[in-house]
N, C-alpha and C positions, 0 to 999 in steps of 0.2 A: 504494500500500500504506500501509494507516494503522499509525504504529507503536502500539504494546503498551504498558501501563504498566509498568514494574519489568522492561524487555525487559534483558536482562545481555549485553552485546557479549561475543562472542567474539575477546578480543586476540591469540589467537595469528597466527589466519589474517587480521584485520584488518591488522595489524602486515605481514604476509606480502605481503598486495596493495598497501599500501603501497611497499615495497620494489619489486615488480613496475611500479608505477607511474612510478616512476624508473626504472626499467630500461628501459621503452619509448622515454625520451627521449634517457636515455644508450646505448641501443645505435643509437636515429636518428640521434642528432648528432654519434658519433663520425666518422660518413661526410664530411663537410665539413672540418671540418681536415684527416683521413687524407690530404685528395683534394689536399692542397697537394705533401705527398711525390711522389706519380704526378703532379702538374703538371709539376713541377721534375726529375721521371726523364725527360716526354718533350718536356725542349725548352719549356715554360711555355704548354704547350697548356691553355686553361682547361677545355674541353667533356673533355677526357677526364681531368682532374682530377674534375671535375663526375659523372663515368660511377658512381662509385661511390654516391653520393645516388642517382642514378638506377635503380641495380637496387635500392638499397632499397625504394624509393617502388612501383617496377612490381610487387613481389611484392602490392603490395593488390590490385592491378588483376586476380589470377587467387586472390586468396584473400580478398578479403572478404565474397562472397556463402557460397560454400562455410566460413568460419568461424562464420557465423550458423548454418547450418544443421548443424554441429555442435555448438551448443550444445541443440537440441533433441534429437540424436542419440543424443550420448552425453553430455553434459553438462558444466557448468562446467568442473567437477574434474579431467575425463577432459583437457578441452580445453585448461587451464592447463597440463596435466601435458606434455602433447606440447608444446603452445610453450613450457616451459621447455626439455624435451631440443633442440627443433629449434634454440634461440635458442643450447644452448653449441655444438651442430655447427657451427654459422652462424661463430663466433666462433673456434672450434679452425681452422676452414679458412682463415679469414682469417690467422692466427698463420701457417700452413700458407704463407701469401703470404712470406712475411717471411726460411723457411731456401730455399725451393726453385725454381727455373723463372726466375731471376735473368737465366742464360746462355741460356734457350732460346728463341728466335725463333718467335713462334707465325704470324702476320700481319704482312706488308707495308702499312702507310697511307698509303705515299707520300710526300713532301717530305723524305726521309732518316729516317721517323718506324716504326720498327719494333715492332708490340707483343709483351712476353716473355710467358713462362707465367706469373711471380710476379703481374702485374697480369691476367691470366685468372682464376686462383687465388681472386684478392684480392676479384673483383667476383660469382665465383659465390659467397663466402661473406657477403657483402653481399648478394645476391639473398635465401642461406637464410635471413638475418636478419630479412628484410623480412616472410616467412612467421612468423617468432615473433614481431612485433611486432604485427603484425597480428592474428594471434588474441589475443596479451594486451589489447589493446585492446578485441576484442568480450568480453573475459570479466571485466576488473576495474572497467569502469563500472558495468555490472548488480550485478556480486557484492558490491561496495562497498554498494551500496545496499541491496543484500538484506541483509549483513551485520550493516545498522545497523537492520534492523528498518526500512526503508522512511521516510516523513516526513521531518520536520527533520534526523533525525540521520545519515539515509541520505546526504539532501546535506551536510552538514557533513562527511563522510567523504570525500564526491565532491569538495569541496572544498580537504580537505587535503591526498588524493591529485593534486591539478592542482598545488596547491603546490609538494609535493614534486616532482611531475614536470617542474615549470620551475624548480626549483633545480639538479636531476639538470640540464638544458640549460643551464643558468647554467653547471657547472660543468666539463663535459667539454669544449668548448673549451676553455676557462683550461686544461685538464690535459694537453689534446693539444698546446697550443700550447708550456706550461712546457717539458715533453718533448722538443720538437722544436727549440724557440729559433731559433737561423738558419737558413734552410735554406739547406742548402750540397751541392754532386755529395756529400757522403757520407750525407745524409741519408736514413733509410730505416726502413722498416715495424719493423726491431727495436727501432728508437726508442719505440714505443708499446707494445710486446707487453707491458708491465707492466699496464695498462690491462686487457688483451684478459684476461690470465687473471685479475683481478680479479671481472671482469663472471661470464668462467665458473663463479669461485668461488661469487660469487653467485646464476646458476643453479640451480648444485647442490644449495646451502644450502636456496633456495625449493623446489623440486623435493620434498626430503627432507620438510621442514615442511607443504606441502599433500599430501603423500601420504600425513601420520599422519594430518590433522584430519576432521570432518565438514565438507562443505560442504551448505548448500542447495540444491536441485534444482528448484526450480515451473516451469521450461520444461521440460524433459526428457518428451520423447513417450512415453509408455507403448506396448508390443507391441498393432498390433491398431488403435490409433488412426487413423482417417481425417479428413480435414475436405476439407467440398466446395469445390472451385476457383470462387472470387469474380471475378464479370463486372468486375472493376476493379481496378486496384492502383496503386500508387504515382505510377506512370508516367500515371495517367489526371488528374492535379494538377497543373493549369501552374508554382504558385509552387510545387510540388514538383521538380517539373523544374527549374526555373531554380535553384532554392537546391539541387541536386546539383551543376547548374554552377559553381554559386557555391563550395562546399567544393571541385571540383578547383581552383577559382581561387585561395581564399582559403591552401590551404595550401602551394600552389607560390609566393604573396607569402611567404608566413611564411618559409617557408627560404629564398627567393632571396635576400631581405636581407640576411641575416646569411652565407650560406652565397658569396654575390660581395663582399661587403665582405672578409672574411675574405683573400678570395684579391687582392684589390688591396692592402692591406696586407702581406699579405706577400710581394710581387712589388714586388722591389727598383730593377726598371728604371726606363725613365720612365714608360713604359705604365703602371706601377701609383704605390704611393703614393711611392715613392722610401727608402724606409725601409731602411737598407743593415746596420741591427744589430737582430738579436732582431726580424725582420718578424712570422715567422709567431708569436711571442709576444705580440706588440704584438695581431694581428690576433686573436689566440686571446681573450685578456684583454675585448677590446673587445667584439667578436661575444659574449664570457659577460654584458657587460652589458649586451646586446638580452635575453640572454633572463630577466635579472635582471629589466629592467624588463616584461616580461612577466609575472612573478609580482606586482611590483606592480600593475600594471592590471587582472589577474584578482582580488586583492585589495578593490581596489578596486570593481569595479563587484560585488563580494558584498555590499557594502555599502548599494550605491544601486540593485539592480535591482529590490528588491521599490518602489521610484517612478518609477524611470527606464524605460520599455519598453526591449524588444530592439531593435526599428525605431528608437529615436531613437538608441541606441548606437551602430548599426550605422551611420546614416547621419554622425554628429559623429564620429567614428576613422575611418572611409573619408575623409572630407571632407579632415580635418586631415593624414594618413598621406601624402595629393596632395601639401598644399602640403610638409611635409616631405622627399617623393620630390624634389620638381621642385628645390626649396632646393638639394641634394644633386648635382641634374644640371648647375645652372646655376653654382653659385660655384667659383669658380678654387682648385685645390688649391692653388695657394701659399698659400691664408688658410687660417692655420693654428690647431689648438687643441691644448692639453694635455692627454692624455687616459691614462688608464693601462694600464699592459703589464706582464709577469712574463715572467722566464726563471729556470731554474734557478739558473743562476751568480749571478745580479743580487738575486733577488726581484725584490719590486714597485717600481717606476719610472715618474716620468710620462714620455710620450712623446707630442713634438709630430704632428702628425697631422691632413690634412684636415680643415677642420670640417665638411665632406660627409659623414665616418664619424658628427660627433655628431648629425646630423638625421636617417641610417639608423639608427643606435641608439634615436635618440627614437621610431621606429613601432613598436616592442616594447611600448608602450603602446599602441597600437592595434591593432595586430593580438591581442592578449593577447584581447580579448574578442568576437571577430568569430566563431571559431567557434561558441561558445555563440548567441551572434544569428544566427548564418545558421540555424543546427540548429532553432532554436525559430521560426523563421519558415517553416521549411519542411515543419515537423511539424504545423502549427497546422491542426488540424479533419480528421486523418487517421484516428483513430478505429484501427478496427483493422488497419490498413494501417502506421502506425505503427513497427514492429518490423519488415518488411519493408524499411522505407525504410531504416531504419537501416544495414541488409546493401550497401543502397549506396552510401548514406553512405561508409561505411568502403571500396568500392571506389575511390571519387573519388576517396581521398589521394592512388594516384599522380599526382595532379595537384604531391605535391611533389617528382618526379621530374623529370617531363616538363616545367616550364615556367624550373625552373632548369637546364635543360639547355640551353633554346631560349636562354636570360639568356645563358647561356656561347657559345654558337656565335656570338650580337650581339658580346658582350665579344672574342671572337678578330678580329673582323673590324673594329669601329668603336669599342672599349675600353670598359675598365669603366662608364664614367659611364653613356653611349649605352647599354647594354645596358636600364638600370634605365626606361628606357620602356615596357619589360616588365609592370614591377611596377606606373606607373601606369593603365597598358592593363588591368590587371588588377583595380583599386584602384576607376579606375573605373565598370570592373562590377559591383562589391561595392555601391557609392554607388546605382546604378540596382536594381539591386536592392532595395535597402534604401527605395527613395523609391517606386518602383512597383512591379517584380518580384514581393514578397512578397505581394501582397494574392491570398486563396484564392477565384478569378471559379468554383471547383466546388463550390459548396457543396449544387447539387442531386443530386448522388454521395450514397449510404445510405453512414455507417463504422462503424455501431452491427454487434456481431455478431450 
């Protein structure tokens, strides 16, 4: 879309998707610090610390296709409207975790490991969330763009909104962690509930504000509309295929990182970093500045990508994110570095800290621009198949479900460190990707409509 001269942003609902934009990171990443509470209720089981990332991530897996095709349905508007209400349901149930199902014995796990109602509760409202993130995500990239009149200023929007949305990740660990400080047997879900109805507040708010404005509609199928079913689709594109693989990959690295750092840190034993005051603060703080440095690096490469390709991005932060992972698995946590933490009582405080956490930390910079590189390598010469692929795209994210989970089951069994061969296994496929994978061998497929 070419923009207009003299096109006049509409601020209010720009302003609005903004806010929405942060909200998708800060309702994903509450789940990873929350998951140290339910670690530490069942015994310092990591995988079902982990359980609650995981129903978030799985909700893509049964609504991303179906949120694409509501936006042709009934439209943006319609579709922002429901994932605002579905995002505070999601949110009130969780709160829901916090007064009730404490005492109630729901399932037997065996090893003395009992699961209650309060973490049932806790994970079907993490599921609901996963459905409102999900459709915000298919509605405020496009809208963003449409908003801004399309061109430069549509991505300068797209831009500020990514911003924001890795500050929103920046900051809600540091929040969840301040909140929680040591985790101790009394630690629990009320600790956070300031959080929870904050978020809700801010549903509401948006809610109210897109329900007065005009929004744009140019997808939205008119009654009547048919279009004939094309002998090809997304799935007929090898480096389309592989680069869907590649986004389940890339965003199960992106949380595992931060989302297992997090929880060794704050796992006071030996098994974890040993940290016996303010862990999950330390760990909270630390984990906020992975994703700090992730708005740097997405900064950064807006800078250099109209010279730098995607493919050479993609393969120098895949490359680099290796040596960083393996640094991480191989040096002995006694080598220690000074890094910073926050707890309520204290403030900010440095605290000493594997220097394992500062070279997981450091791949926030890499990972920060790996999505945009995989998406644009697996877009490239899709024509109008394009939009279609997109719907599955946004399926794949459970992939940041599903592979910090597999991270957690490794971590129970052979510890933190050993897990994060995960993340190179995964790191990389991103690199093969990025060096062969991507090259489009279909180009004798029609994508013209």
């Amino acid at each position: 879309m070419e923009q207009t001269k003299n096109y006049k942003l509409p601020i209010v609902p720009i302003v609005t998707m903004f806010f929405l934009f942060a909200m998708i990171s800060f309702v994903t990443n509450l789940a990873a610090p929350i998951g140290t509470i339910w670690k530490n209720e069942y015994a310092g089981a990591n995988t079902l610390g982990m359980m609650g990332n995981m129903m978030n991530f799985l909700a893509y897996l049964f609504m991303g296709i179906p949120a694409g095709r509501m936006l042709v349905r009934i439209g943006y508007k319609k579709t922002a409207l429901i994932a605002m209400a579905v995002g505070a349901a999601g949110l009130f149930v969780q709160y829901l975790s916090s007064i009730v199902g404490a005492d109630v014995a729901v399932c037997d796990m065996g090893e003395g490991i009992s699961l209650k109602l309060d973490f049932v509760i806790y994970l079907l409202g993490a599921f609901i969330c996963g459905f409102c993130v999900c459709m915000l995500n298919t509605v405020v990239n496009p809208m963003l763009n449409l908003l801004g009149g399309g061109g430069n200023k549509g991505n300068q929007l797209l831009q500020t909104g990514a911003a924001l949305n890795s500050l929103s990740g920046t900051l809600t660990p540091l929040f969840v962690g301040a909140l929680i400080g040591t985790v101790t047997a009394r630690t629990a879900m009320s600790d956070v509930t300031p959080l929870l109805f904050i978020a809700m507040g801010v549903f509401v708010v948006a809610f109210a504000v897109i329900a007065s404005v005009q929004i744009p509609e140019p997808h939205l199928r008119k009654e009547g509309d048919c279009r004939a079913k094309s002998a090809h689709s997304p799935w007929s594109f090898r480096h389309t295929v592989l680069g869907v693989i590649g986004i389940f990959v890339y965003v199960g690295v992106e949380v595992g990182i931060p989302g297992t750092l997090n929880f060794y840190l704050a796992d006071g034993s030996e098994r974890g970093a040993g940290l016996l005051l303010n862990g999950a603060a330390v760990g909270g703080a630390i984990a906020a500045v992975y994703w700090l440095l992730m708005l740097v690096g997405r900064s950064l490469s807006s800078l250099i990508s109209g010279r730098v390709s995607s493919r050479t991005q993609l393969i120098v932060v895949s490359a680099v994110a290796i040596l960083f992972v393996v640094l991480a698995i191989f040096i002995p946590k006694t080598v220690t570095v000074a890094m910073p933490g926050y707890s309520v009582g204290d403030g900010f405080q440095m605290a000493q800290v594997p220097v394992s956490a500062l070279f997981l930390v450091l791949c926030g910079l890499c990972t920060s621009v790996m999505w945009g590189g995989i998406f644009n390598l697996a877009v490239e010469g899709l024509g109008k198949y394009t939009a279609q692929a997109s719907g599955i795209f946004m399926m794949m994210v459970v992939g940041g479900g599903v592979l910090p989970l597999v991270q957690q089951l490794i971590a129970d069994r052979a510890g933190y460190m050993a897990s994060y061969w995960v993340i190179v296994a995964g790191l990389a496929y991103l690199l093969y990707y990025a060096l062969a994978g991507s090259k489009n061998v279909n180009k004798d497929i029609p994508v013209e409509e």
